[in-house]
C-alpha positions in Angstrom: 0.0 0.0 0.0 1.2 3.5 -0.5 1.4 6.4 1.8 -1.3 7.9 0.4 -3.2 5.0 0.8 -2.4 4.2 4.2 -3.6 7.8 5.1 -7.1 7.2 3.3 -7.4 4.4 5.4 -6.8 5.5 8.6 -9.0 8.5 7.7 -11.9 6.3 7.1 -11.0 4.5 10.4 -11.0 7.5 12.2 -13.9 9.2 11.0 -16.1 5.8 11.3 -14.9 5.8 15.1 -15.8 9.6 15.3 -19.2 8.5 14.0 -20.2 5.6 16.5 -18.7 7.8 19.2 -21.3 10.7 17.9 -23.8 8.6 17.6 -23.6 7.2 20.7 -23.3 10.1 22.4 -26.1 11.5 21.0 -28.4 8.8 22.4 -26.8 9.2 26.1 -28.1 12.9 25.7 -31.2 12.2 24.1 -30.7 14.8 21.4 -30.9 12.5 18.3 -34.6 13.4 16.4 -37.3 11.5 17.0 -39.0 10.1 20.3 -36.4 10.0 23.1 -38.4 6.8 24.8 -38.3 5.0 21.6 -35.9 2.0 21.3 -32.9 1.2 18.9 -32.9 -2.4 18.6 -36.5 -3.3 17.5 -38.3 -6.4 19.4 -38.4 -8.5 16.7 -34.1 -8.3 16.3 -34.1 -8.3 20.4 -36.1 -11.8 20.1 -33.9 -13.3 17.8 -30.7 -12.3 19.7 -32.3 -14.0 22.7 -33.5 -17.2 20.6 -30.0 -18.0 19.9 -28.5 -17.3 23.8 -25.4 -19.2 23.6 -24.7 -18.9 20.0 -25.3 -15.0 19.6 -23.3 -14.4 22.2 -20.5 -16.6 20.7 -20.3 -14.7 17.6 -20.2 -11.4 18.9 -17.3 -12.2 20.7 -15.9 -13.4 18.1 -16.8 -10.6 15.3 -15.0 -8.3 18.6 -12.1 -10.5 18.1 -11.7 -10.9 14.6 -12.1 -6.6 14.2 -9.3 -6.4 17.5 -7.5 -8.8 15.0 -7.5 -6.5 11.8 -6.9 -3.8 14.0 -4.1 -5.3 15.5 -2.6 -6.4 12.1 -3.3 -2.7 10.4 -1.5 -1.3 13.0 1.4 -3.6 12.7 2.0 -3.1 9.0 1.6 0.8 9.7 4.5 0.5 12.5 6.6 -1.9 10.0 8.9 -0.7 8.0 8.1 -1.2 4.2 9.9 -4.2 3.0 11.6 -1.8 -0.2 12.9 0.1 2.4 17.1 0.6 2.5 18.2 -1.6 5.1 20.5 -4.8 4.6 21.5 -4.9 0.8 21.4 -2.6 -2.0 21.3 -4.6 -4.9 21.6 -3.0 -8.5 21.3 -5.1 -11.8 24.0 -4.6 -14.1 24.7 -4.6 -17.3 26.1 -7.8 -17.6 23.9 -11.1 -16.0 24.7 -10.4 -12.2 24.5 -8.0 -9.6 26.0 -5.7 -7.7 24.8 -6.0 -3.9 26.5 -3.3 -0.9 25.2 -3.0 2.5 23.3 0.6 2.9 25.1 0.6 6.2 28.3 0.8 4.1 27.1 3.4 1.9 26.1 5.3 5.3 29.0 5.2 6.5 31.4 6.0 3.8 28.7 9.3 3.4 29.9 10.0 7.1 33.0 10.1 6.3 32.9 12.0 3.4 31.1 14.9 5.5 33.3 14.9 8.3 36.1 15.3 5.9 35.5 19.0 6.2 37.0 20.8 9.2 34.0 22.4 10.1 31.9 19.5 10.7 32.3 17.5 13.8 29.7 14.5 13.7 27.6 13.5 10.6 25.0 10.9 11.2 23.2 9.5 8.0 19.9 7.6 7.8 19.0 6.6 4.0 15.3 5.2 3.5 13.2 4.2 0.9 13.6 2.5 -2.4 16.9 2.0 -3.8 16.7 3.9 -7.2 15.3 7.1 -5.3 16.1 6.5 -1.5 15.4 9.6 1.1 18.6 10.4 2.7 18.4 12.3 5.9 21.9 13.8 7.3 22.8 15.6 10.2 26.0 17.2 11.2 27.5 18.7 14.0 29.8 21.9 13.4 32.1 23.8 15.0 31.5 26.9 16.4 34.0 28.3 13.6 32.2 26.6 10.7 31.1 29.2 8.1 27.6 28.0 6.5 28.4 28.7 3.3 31.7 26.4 3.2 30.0 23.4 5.2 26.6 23.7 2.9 28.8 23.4 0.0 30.8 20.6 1.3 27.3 18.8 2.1 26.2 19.5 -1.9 29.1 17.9 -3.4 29.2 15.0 -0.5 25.8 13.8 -1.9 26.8 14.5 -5.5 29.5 12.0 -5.1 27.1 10.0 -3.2 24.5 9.9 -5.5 27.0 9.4 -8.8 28.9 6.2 -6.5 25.7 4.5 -5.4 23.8 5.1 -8.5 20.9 6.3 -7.0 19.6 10.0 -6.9 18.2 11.1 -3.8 14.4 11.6 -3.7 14.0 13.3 -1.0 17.5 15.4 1.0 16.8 16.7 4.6 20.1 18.1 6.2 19.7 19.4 9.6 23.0 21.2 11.0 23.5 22.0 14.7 26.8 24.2 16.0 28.1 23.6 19.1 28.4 26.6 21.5 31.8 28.6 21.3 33.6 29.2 24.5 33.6 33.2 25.7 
């Protein structure tokens, strides 16, 4: 499922919920139309729910269960990672029968290294996600009090450049978040 999907979804979830909560609220209040003394469930349904005692009661409880159940599972594959996601092995057909195959945490790493080649940044820490032909890459560095911007930004720029020309894959999506240290008085 997409993102966009998953959203739609857990609109529709939410707004049913906000619904039965309305609803029901409504009838605790008695400011629903119609004859507050009237009842929901007509006798006819309320006979037939008694008729079958054991066995109504039975498959509610298990209708609750199976709905906790999807619930359960929706939430689970909202809280997973997607299995596309960057993790383990990049693997990149080639030209030839084959592949090439690197761990993402190498190409992290090396990343790292090529921003803290610059003596204005102290710590880099790199996260890459998504698929492999447009992954999002999110960086932060930490820089010295001394760092001038426009140096370290332009040492960030070409550090994915290179990144993006080794790996083969462009960035889809480039969040760079910088934080100085405080300088001594």
């Amino acid at each position: 499922m997409t993102d966009a999907a998953h959203r739609l979804l857990w609109t529709i979830v939410a707004l049913l919920l906000v619904l039965g909560g309305g609803v029901a609220l409504g009838v605790s209040f008695d400011v629903l139309p119609g004859d507050p003394g009237a009842v929901l469930v007509g006798a006819g349904a309320l006979d037939r729910w008694r008729l079958a005692a054991p066995w109504s009661t039975l498959a509610a409880a298990v209708a609750g269960a199976l709905l906790a159940l999807a619930g359960a599972r929706l939430l689970a594959r909202e809280l997973h990672r997607p299995d596309h996601a960057m993790r383990g092995t990049l693997s990149r057909p080639g030209r030839r029968p084959g592949r090439t195959r690197l761990a993402t945490e190498v190409l992290a790493h090396a990343l790292e290294r090529d921003l803290t080649g610059d003596p204005g940044v102290r710590r880099a820490r790199v996260v890459l996600t998504g698929a492999p032909p447009r992954p999002d890459v999110w960086i932060r560095v930490d820089l010295t009090a001394d760092a001038r911007a426009a140096g370290v930004r332009e040492h960030v720029h070409s550090a994915v450049r290179r990144f993006a020309t080794t790996a083969g894959c462009q960035p889809a999506h480039l969040d760079v978040t910088a934080r100085i240290e405080p300088g001594r008085p």
